[in-house]
KETORLO-324933 format. One record per residue (C-alpha): x, y, z; residue in three letters. Coordinates in steps of 0.5 Angstrom, whole numbers, padded with zeros to 4 digits, always signed. Example, Ala and Ser with C-alpha at 12.3 -4.5 7.8 and 13.67 -1.06 7.14 Angstrom:
+0025-0009+0016Ala+0027-0002+0014Ser
//
This chain:
-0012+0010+0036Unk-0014+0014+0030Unk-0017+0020+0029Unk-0020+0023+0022Unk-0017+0030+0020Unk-0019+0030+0012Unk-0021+0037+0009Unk-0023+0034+0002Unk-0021+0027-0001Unk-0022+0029-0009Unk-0021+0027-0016Unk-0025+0030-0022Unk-0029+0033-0017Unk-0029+0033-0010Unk-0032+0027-0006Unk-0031+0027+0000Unk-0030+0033+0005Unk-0029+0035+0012Unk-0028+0029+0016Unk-0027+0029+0023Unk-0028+0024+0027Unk-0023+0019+0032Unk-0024+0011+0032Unk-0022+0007+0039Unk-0020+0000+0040Unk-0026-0004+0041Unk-0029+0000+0036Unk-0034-0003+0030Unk-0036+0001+0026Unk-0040+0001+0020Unk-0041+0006+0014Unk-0046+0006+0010Unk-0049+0011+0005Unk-0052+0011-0001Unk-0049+0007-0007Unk-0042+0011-0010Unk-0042+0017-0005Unk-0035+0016-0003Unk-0035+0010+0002Unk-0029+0006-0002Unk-0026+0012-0002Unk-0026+0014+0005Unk-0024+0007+0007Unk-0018+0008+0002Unk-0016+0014+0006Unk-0016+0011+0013Unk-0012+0005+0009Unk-0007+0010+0007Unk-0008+0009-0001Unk-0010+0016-0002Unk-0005+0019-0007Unk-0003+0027-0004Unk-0008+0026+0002Unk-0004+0031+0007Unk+0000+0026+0012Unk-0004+0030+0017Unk-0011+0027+0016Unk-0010+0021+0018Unk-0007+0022+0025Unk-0004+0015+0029Unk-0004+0009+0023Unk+0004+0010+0023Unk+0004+0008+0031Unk-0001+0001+0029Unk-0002-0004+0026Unk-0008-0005+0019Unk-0010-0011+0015Unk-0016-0009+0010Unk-0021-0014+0007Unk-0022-0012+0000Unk-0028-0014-0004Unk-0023-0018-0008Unk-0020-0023-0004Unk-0013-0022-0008Unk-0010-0029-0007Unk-0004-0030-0010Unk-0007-0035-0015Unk-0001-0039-0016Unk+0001-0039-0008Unk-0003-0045-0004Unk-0008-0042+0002Unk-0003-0043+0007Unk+0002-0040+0003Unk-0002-0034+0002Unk-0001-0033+0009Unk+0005-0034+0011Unk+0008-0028+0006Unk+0005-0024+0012Unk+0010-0028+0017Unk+0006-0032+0020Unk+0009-0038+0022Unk+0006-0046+0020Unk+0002-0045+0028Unk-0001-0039+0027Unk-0003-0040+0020Unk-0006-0048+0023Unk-0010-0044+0028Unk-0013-0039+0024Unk-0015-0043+0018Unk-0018-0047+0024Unk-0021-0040+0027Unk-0024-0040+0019Unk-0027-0047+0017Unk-0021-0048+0012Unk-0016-0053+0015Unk-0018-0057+0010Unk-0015-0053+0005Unk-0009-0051+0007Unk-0006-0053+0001Unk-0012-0051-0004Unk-0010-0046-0009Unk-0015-0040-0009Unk-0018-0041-0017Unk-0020-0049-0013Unk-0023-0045-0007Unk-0030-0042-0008Unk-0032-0034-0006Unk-0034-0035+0000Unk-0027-0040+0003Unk-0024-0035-0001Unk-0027-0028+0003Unk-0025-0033+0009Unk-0018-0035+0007Unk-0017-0027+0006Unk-0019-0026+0013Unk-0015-0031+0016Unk-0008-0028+0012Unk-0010-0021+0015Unk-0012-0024+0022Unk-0005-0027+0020Unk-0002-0020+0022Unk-0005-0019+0029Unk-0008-0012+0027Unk-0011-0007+0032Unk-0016-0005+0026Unk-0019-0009+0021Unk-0022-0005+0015Unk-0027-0009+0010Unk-0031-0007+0004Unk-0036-0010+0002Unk-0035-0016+0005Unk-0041-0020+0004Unk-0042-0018-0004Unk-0043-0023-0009Unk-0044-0028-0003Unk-0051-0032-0003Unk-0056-0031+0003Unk-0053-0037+0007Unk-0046-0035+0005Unk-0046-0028+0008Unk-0050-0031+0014Unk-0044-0036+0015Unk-0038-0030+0014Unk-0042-0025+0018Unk-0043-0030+0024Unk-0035-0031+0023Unk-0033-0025+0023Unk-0037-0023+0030Unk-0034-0028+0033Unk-0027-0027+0031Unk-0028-0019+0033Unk-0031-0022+0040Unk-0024-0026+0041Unk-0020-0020+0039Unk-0024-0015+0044Unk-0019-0010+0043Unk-0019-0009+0036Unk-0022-0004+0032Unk-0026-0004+0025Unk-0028+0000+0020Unk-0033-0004+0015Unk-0036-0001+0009Unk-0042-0004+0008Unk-0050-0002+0004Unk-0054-0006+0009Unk-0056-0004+0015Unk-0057-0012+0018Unk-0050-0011+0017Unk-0049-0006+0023Unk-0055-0010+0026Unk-0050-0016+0027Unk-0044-0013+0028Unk-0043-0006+0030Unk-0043-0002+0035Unk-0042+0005+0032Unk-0045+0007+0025Unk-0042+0011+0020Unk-0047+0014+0015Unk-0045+0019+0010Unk-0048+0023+0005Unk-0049+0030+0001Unk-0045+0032-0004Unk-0039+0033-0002Unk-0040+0028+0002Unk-0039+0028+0009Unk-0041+0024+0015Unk-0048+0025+0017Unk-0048+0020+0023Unk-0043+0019+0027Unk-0046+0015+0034Unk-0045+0009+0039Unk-0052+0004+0037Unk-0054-0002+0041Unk-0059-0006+0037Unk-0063-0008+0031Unk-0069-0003+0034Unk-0065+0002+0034Unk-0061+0001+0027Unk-0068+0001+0025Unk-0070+0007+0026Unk-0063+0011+0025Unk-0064+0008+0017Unk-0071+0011+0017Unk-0070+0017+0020Unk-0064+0017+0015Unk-0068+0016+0008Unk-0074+0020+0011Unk-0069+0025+0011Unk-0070+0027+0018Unk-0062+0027+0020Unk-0060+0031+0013Unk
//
């Protein structure tokens, strides 16, 4: 589906480097790292919103389709929920199923400002859903929510991947629960530059639990 070549992602200084990495349909992958070491910028890269990246660093995403989930949900403001939606091309189906899918029928007509962050987080995800994409990205998508909020987008959005067995994502996150509750692959990158220092299949909460203590006890650096 997609494969990494990236040399060095940079700005005043270099951040991330020497990428190299494929992701496969039904693959759900989690990134972790350390707060500000370079995972935005890395999912920016896959996403194609890197300024001067080679084209070549990124294999493959011109042949599929891509729907990123940024921490903001980036409703337009004076559009309502379900036209939000529509502007992506869905039809007044799909969009009824997928606002069904995320618990929002009841504010199809809502404008964002009248809807919390978490049922906008949701209406976000609907509208990238909305596209059919073979890889879903997310940064930080549980951010700023409360604990029961979080558990509710978390639970959705396994469920929703679960559906869609073919479809592949990339989710930046800082919390291992995360990984626990929706991975199948964990990312972890660090250094300086940064580089992936982990990259491996995971099945369950032991074994998450133990690559994380590894990681900070500094036994995989």
């Amino acid at each position: 589906m997609l494969e990494l070549r990236i040399d060095r992602l940079a700005y005043d200084k270099v951040v991330v480097e020497n990428i190299r990495t494929r992701v496969m349909p039904g693959d759900h992958v989690c990134l972790l790292g350390p707060s500000g070491i370079g995972k935005t910028t890395l999912l920016n890269a896959v996403a194609g919103l890197v300024p001067r990246l080679p084209e070549n660093a990124v294999v493959g995403r011109d042949r599929i389709r891509l729907a990123y989930l940024f921490q903001e949900h980036r409703l337009l403001p004076w559009r309502t929920v379900r036209q939000n939606i529509r502007l992506v091309g869905a039809s007044d189906e799909t969009i009824d199923r997928l606002l069904a899918d995320v618990g929002l029928s009841a504010h199809a007509d809502s404008l964002p400002d009248q809807l919390s962050l978490g049922m906008a987080r949701r209406a976000a995800l609907a509208r990238c859903l909305a596209i059919e994409p073979d890889l879903l990205l997310m940064d930080e998508p549980f951010a700023s929510l409360d604990a029961e909020r979080a558990t509710e987008l978390r639970y959705l959005i396994r469920t929703l991947l679960t559906r869609r067995p073919g479809m592949a994502m990339i989710c930046v996150t800082h919390d291992p629960a995360d990984a626990t509750e929706l991975a199948n692959r964990l990312w972890y990158l660090d250094g300086t530059p940064a580089t992936l220092r982990w990259d491996e299949r995971i099945n369950g909460t032991d074994e998450v639990g133990t690559l994380m203590d590894c990681l900070r006890g500094g036994v995989l650096a």
